[in-house]
N, C-alpha and C positions, 0 to 999 in steps of 0.2 A: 430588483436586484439582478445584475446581469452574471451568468457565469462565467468561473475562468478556464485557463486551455486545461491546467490539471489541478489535482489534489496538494495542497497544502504538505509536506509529510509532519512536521512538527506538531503541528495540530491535530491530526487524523491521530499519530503515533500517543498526543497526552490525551484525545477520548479514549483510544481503547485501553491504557493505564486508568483511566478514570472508570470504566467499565467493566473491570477483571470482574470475572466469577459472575456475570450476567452474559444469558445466551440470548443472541439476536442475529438478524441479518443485518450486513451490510449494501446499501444500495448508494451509485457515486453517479453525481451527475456535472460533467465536463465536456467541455466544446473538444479536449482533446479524444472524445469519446475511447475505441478501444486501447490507445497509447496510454491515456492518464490512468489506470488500473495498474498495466506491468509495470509503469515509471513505481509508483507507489508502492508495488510486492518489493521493485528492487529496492527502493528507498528504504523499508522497514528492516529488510536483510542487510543493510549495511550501516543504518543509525538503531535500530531499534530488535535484536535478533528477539526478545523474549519477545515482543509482537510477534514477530515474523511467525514464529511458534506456533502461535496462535491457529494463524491459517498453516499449518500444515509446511513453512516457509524456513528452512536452512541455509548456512553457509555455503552448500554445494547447491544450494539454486541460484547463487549470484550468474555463473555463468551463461545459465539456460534463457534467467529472465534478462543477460544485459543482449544476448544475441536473439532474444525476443522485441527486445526494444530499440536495436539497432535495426530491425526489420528482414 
């Protein structure tokens, strides 16, 4: 099975709903290596904020993570 460049977000976003209330790590493995990570923070903060939550992830990090991911 070959990697893709990033994470999925609809599917990342329904494990961690399918997840709530168990503590784990997450580990993410993409050819986009450190870009597919902030693509995904920002993705959760704009489809999925009670994720975003999760990590620590708000409304007012849209901006940090979009001028993270614009480089």
């Amino acid at each position: 099975m070959s990697h893709a460049d990033f994470c999925h977000p609809f599917e990342f976003i329904g494990f961690m709903g399918a997840t709530e209330g168990l503590e784990f790590d997450v580990m993410l493995e993409a050819k986009a290596k450190d870009l597919a990570p902030i693509r995904l923070r920002l993705d959760m903060v704009r489809y999925a904020p009670e994720v975003a939550r999760r990590f620590g992830l708000g409304a007012s990090s849209e901006d940090v993570l979009g001028a993270e991911e614009a480089g």
